[in-house]
C-alpha positions in Angstrom: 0.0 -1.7 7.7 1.5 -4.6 8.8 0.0 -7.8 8.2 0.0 -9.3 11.9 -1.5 -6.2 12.7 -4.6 -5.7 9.9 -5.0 -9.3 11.3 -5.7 -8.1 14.9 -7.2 -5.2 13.9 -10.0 -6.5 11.6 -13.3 -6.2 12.4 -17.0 -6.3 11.2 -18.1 -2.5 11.4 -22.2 -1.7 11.0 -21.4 2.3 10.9 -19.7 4.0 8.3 -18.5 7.7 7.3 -20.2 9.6 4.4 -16.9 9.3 2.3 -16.6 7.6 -0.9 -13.4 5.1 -1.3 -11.5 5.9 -4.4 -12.0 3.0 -7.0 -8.3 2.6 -7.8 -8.4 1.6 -3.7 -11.7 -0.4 -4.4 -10.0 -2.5 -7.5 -6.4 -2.7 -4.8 -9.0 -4.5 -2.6 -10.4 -6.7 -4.6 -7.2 -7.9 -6.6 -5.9 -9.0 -2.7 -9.0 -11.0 -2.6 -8.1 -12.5 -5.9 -4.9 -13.5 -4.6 -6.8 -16.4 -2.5 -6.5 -20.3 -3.2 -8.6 -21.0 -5.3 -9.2 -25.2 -5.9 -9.8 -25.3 -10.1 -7.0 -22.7 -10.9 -9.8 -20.7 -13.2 -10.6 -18.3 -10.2 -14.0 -18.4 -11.1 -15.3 -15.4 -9.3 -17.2 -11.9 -9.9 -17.5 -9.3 -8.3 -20.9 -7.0 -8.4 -19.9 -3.7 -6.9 -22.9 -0.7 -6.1 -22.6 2.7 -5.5 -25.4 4.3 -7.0 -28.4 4.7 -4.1 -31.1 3.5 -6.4 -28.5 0.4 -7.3 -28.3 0.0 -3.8 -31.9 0.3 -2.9 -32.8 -2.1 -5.7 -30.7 -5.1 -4.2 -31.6 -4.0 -0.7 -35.3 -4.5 -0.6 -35.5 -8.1 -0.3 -33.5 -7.6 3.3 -35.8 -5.0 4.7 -38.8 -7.9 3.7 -36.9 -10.6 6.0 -35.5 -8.2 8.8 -38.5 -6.3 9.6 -40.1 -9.2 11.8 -36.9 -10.0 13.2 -36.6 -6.5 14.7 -40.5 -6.9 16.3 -38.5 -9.4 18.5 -35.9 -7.2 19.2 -37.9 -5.0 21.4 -38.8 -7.4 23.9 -35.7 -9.2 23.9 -32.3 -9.7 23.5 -31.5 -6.3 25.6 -29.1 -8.2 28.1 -28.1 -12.1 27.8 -25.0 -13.8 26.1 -22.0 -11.7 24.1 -23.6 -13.6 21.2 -27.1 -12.1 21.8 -25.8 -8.7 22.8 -24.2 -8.6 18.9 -27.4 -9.5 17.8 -29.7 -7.3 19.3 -27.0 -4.6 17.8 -26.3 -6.0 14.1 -30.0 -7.0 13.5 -31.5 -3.1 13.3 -28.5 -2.4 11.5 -28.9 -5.2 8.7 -29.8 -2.1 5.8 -28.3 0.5 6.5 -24.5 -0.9 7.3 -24.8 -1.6 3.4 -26.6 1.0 2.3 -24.5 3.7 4.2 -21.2 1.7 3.0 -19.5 3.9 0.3 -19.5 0.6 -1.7 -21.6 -2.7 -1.5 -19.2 -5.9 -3.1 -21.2 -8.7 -4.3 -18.9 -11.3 -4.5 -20.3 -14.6 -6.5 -18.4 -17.7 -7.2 -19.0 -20.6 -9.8 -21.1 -22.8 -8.4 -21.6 -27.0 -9.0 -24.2 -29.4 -8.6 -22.7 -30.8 -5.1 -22.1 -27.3 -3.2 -25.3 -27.1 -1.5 -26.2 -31.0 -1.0 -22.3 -31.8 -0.8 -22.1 -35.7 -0.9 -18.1 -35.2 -0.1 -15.7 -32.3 1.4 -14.2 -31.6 -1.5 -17.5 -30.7 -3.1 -17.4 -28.0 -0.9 -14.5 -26.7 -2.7 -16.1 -23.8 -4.7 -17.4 -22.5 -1.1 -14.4 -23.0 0.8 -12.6 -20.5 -2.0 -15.0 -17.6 -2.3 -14.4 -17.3 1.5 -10.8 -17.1 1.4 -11.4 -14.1 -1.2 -13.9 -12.9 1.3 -11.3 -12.9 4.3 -8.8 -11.4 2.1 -10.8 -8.5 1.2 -11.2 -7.9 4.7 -8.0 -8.0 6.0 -6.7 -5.2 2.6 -9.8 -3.1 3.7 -8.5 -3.2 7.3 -4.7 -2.3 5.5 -6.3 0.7 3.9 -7.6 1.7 7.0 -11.5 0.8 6.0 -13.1 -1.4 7.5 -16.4 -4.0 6.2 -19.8 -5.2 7.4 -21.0 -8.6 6.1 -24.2 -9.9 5.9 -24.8 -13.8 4.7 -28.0 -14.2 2.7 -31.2 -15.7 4.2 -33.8 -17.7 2.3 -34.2 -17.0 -1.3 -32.2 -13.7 -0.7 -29.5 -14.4 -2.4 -31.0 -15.9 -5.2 -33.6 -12.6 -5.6 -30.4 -10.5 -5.5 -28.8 -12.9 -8.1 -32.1 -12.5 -10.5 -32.6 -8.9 -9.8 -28.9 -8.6 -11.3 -29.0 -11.1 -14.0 -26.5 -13.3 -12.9 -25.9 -16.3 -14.3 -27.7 -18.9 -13.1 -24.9 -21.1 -11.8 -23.2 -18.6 -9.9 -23.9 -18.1 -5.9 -23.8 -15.1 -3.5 -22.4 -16.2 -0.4 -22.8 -12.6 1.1 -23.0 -8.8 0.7 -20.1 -6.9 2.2 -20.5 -3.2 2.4 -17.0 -1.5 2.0 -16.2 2.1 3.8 -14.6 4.1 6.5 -15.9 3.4 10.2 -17.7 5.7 11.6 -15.7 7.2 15.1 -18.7 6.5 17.2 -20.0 2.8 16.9 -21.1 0.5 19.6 -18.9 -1.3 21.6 -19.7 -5.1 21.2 -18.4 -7.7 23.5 -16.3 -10.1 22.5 -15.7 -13.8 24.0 -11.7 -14.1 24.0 -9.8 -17.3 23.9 -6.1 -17.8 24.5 -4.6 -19.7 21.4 -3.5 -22.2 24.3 -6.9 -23.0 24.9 -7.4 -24.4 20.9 -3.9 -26.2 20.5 -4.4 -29.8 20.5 -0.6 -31.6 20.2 -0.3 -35.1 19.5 -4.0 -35.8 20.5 -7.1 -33.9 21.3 
C-alpha cells in the first residue's frame, strides 16, 4: 500500500474478525514502529504483546472496573449531540472487547524520567513525544497490511496496575493499549468533523 494512501486510510477500528495475524506480520509491524525518532538514540522501548485469552483477561480487568460506571451514563445520554459525543457513546461500550476480540493486544512502554509527568520544560517531554511516534507508525504499517487498530489511553492508576500485574520495570510507562487485527466488515459508522488543510495553514503569521 502506498503510503499517502495507509495515511488516508487509517483509522481506529473497535470491531475485529476472529482471525489471528501471523507473528512474522506482528514483528513487520512493530519493527516500522521502531523506525520512529527517537530523542536519546537508545530507542528505549518494549513491547508487551497478548494473545492468550487468560493473558488478555488478566490485563483487562482493571478497564471493566473503570468503564462499567461510565456505561450507566451512557444509557441516558449521549444518544444524539456533537460528532465527539456520538464517538463516545459508541467507543465507550466497546472499551473491552475491541482489545479483547483483537487477534493481538501491543503494550507498548517507553523509558520513563523524572520530568515526564510534572515536565518543568518541553524537552522533558521527550520520552512521551517518541513512544507516540512509534505508536503512529504502528498504525499506519497495520493499515499497510490491511489491519487495522483500536487504542485505548490508560485512566487512573490503569496503567500502572497493568504495569505491576506484568512486572514491568518500574520506570517504564504505558501510554496505551492498542489491540491489533482485521476489521470486522460491519462496524458503525462514526462521524467525522473534516477540515480543509487550508483552514490550519498559517503563512507568515497566524
Amino acid at each position: 500500500m502506498e503510503l499517502y494512501e495507509a495515511i488516508y486510510k487509517r483509522r481506529i477500528v473497535r470491531d475485529f474478525k476472529d482471525i489471528p495475524v501471523l507473528d512474522e506480520i506482528l514483528e513487520k509491524i512493530i519493527s516500522a514502529g521502531m523506525q520512529a525518532p527517537t530523542h536519546d538514540h537508545l530507542r528505549n522501548w518494549e513491547f508487551v504483546i497478548l494473545k492468550d485469552k487468560k493473558d488478555k483477561e488478566n490485563v483487562l480487568q482493571f478497564i471493566k472496573k473503570g468503564v462499567e460506571p461510565q456505561l450507566e451514563i451512557l444509557k441516558r445520554t449521549l444518544k444524539e449531540g456533537t460528532a465527539q459525543q456520538k464517538m463516545y457513546a459508541v467507543a465507550m461500550p466497546r472499551q473491552y472487547s475491541m482489545l479483547y476480540n483483537a487477534s493481538h493486544i501491543i503494550l507498548p512502554f517507553f523509558k520513563s524520567n523524572h520530568g515526564v509527568m510534572h515536565p518543568s520544560s518541553v524537552s522533558s517531554l521527550n520520552p512521551l513525544s517518541s513512544i507516540w511516534c512509534v505508536i503512529e507508525n504502528i498504525f499506519l504499517a497495520a493499515t499497510a497490511e490491511n489491519l487495522a487498530c483500536s487504542m485505548r489511553i490508560p485512566v487512573g492508576d490503569e496503567g500502572l496496575n497493568v504495569a505491576k500485574v506484568l512486572e514491568v520495570p518500574d520506570n517504564y510507562l504505558l501510554p496505551c493499549y492498542i489491540g491489533l487485527g482485521y476489521p470486522a466488515d460491519e462496524k458503525p459508522t462514526i462521524e467525522q468533523v473534516l477540515y480543509n488543510v487550508k483552514q490550519k495553514i498559517h503563512k507568515g503569521k497566524w
